[in-house]
N, C-alpha and C positions, 0 to 999 in steps of 0.2 A: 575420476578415472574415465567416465565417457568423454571427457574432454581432449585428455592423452588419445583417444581411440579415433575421437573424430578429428582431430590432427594429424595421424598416422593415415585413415584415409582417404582424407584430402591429398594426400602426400603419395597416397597408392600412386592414386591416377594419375597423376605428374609424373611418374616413372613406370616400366613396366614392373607388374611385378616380381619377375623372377632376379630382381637383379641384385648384388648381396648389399648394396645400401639397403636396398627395401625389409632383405630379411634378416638383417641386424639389427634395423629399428626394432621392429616386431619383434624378435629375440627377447630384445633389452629391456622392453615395454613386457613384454611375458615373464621375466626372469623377476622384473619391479612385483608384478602385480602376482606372483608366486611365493616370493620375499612375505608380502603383508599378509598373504593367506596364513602361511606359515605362522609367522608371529601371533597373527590372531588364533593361532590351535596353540599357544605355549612355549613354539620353541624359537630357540635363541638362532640366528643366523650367524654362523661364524669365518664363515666364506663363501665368498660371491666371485664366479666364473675364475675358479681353481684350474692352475694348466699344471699340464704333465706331460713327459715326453709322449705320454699314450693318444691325448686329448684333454679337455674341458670337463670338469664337474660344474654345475653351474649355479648349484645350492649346494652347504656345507651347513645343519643345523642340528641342535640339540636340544632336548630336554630330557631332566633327569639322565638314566644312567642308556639313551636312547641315542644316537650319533646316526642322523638320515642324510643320504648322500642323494642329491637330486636333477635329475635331466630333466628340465623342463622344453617344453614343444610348445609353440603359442601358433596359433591357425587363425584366421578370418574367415570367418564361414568353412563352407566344408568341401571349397572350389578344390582342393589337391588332398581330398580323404582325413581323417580323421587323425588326430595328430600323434594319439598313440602308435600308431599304425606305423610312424616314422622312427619307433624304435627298434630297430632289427637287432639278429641276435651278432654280426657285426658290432655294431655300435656298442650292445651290453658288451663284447667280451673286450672292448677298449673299454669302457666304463668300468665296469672291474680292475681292469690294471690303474686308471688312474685315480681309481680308490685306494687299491693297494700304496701307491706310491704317495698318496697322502698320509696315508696309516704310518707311511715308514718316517717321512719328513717331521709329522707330528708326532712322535712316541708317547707323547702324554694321553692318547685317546687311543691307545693298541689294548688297553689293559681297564677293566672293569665299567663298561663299555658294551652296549649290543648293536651291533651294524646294520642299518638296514638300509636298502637299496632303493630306489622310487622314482617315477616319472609322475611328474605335470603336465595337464593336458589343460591349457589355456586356452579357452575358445569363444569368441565371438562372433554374438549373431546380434543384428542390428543395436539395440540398446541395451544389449543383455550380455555381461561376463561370466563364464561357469568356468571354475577352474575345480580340476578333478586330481586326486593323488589316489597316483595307483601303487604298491606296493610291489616289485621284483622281487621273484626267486630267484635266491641265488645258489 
């Protein structure tokens, strides 16, 4: 995993950062490295960067009769604030809808099933990964 990261920024500096190659990679590299967190608590990934007319769900996972829908945020240090902090309540109520509209697509997971909402906060600081899941009320 440090490997992917110090690949990524190597790659910073060759580009500015704010430009969406840069925060795609990072995205995609946040979304991987929220995937294996996941897995390693039990649950299954059953889709990865889910679209809906609303938006993106970016984790789809389950275990047991548990069905966790997930925004993940990956940050580099904490140069543009903290990455939760990039959830607005915007963002949740597109999140919500492009729950809903999985709910609908998939019928088999509308019924005996508890839903939960959640963001990953992906963040690195020099050699260190801390990836945090935080639970939404919804």
């Amino acid at each position: 995993m440090r490997e992917n990261w110090h690949n990524l920024c190597k790659f910073k500096h060759a580009m500015k950062q704010d430009t969406p190659c840069w925060n795609q990679a990072q995205g995609r590299l946040g979304e991987s490295l929220a995937k294996k967190f996941l897995e390693r608590q039990g649950f299954n990934v059953i889709a990865e960067r889910y679209r809906s007319p609303f938006g993106e769900i970016d984790l789809v996972a389950k275990r047991g009769q548990v069905l966790l829908f997930v925004e993940v945020k990956a940050r580099h240090g904490d140069h543009f604030g903290d990455a939760l902090e990039s959830v607005t309540p915007l963002k949740l109520r597109h999140f919500r809808k492009a729950v809903l509209h999985f709910l609908m697509e998939n019928p088999e997971y509308q019924q005996d099933y508890f839903w939960e909402l959640a963001a990953a906060a992906v963040r690195h600081h020099g050699t260190k990964t801390e990836i945090e899941l935080v639970k939404i009320l919804s």
